[in-house]
C-alpha positions in Angstrom: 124.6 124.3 82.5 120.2 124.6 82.2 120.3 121.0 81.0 121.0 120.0 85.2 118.8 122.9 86.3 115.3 120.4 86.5 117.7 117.6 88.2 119.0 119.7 90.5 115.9 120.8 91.6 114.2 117.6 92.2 117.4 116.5 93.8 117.4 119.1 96.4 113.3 119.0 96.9 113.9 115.5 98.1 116.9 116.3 100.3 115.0 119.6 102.1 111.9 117.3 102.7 111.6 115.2 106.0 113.7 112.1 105.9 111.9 108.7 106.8 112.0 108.3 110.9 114.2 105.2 110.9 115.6 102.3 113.3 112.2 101.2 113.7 112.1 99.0 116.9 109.6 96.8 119.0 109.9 95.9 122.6 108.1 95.2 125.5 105.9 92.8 123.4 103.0 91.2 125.1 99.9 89.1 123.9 97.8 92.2 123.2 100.5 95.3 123.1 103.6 96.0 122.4 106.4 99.2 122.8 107.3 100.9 119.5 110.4 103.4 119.3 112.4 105.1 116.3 114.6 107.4 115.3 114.0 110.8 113.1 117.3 112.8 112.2 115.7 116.4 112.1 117.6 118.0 108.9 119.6 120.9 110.1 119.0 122.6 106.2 115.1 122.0 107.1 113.5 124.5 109.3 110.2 122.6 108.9 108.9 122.0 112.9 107.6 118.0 113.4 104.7 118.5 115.4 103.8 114.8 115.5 103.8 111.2 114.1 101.8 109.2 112.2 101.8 105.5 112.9 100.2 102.3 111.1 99.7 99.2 112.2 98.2 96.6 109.5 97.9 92.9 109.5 98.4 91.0 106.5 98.7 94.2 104.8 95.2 95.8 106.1 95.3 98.9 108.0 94.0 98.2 111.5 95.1 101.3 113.2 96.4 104.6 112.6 97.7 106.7 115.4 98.9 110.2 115.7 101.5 110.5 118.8 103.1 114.2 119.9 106.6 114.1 118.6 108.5 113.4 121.8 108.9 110.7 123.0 109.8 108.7 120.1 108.0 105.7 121.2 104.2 104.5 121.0 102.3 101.9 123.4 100.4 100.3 121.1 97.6 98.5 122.7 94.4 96.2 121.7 96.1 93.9 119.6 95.3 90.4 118.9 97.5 87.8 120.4 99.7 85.6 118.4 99.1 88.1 115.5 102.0 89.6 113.2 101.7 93.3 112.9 103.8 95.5 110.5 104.4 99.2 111.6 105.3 102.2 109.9 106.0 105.8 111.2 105.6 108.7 109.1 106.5 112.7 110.4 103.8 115.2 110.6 104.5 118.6 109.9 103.6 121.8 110.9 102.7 123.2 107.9 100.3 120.0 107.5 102.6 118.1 105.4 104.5 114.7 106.1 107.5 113.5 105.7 108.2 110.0 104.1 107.2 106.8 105.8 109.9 104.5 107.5 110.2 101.1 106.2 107.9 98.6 107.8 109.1 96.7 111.4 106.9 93.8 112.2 106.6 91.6 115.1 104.2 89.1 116.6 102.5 89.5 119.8 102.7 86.4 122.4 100.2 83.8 122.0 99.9 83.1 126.0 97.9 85.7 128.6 100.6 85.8 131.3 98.0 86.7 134.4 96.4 83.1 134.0 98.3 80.0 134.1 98.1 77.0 131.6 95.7 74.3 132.6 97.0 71.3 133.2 
């Protein structure tokens, strides 16, 4: 059957690329940092080598930071943010070829609004 040839081929272009590093989560969440860790199933019918991450952190949808992290651990300290700020991350594979795979969906979380090394006045 030709007619399925095209499908077929766009079908199994999207399953041999990276998937999306998934299970986005945030810990460890301060007033100007926070922990972030996923997950990234490495396709056994890819042979494609992750040499690293790529990972953005916006605010009200502007791009404040881009990182590129080795690709173990799966886990970021991100540092320098803002406190009492909502930050959305994504993480998207870098591969060796230069590629990348697809982005994860977002994760957000807002930092705390007090400094913990000072006490409140009063």
């Amino acid at each position: 059957k030709k007619s399925n040839y095209p499908f077929y081929r766009f079908n199994f272009s999207l399953n041999s690329s990276m998937d999306a590093p998934e299970n986005l989560t945030i810990s460890q969440v301060t007033n100007s940092s926070l922990v972030l860790g996923w997950d990234h199933k490495r396709s056994y019918f890819n042979s494609t080598a992750v040499v690293g991450f790529a990972l953005k952190v916006k605010h009200s949808n502007v791009l404040i930071k881009n990182l590129t992290v080795p690709a173990l651990p799966e886990e970021k300290h991100i540092s320098g943010l803002n406190k009492s700020t909502r930050y959305c991350m994504t993480v998207t594979a870098i591969l060796e070829q230069g590629g990348t795979g697809l982005e994860s969906g977002e994760s957000c979380e807002s930092t705390h609004g007090q400094d913990g090394k000072e006490s409140r006045p009063g």
